[in-house]
C-alpha positions in Angstrom: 24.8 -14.4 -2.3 23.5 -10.9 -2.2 20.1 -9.5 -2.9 18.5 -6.1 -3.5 15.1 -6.2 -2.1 11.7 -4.0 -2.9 8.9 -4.5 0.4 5.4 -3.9 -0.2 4.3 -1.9 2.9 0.5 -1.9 4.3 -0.3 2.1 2.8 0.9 1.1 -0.2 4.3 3.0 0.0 8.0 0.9 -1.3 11.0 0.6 0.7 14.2 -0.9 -0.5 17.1 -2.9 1.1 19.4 -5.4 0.7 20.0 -8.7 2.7 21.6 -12.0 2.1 18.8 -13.5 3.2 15.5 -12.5 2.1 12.8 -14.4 4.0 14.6 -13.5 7.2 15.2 -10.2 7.1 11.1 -10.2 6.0 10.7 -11.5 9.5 12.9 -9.2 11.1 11.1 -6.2 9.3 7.9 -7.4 9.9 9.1 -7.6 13.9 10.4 -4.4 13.6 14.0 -5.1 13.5 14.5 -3.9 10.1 14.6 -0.4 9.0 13.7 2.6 10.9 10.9 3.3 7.6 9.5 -0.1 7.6 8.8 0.4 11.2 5.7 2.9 10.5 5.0 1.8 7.9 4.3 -2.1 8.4 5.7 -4.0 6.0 3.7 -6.7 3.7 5.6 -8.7 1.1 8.8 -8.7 -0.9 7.2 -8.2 -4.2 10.7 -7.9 -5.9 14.4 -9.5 -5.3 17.6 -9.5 -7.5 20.4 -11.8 -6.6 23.9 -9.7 -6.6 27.5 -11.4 -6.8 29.0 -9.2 -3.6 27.7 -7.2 -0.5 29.4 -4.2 -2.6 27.4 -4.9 -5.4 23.9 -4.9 -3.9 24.7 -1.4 -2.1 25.5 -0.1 -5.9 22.1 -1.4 -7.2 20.2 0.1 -4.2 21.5 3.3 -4.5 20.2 3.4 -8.0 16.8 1.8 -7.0 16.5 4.6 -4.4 17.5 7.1 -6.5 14.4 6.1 -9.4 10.8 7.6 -8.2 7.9 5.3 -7.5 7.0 5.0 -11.6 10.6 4.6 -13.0 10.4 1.9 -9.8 7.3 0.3 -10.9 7.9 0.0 -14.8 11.7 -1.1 -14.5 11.0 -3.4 -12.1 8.1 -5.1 -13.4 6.2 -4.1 -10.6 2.4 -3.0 -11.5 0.8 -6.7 -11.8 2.5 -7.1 -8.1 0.5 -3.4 -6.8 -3.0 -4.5 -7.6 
């Protein structure tokens, strides 16, 4: 099992990735063995995941995440209870 991920990082900024498992790869961020963004800019909580059937599958739906600015991001994902 895939997921696509959304991190909360400390200035408030979003970064997204995909993993197939979550709670490690939050570890490995916060460590900063994750990605090269997430390593200036320290990295919180996962404040949204989606499972995904394949590997393939989860790039597809991160591309289009990354693709959305911050406020398609926050009102398709359900995100703005999560940001206060």
């Amino acid at each position: 099992m895939w997921f696509v991920y959304v991190l909360l990082c400390g200035d408030g900024s979003l970064y997204t990735g995909i993993t197939d498992d979550p709670s490690q790869r939050l570890a490995d961020h916060k460590q900063g063995k994750g990605g090269r963004y997430t390593r200036s800019h320290q990295p919180v909580e996962i404040i949204y995941q989606e499972k995904c059937k394949s590997r393939g599958e989860a790039l597809k739906r991160e591309y289009q995440i990354k693709s959305w600015d911050r406020q398609r991001k926050i009102k398709d994902l359900n995100l703005a209870a999560k940001l206060r």
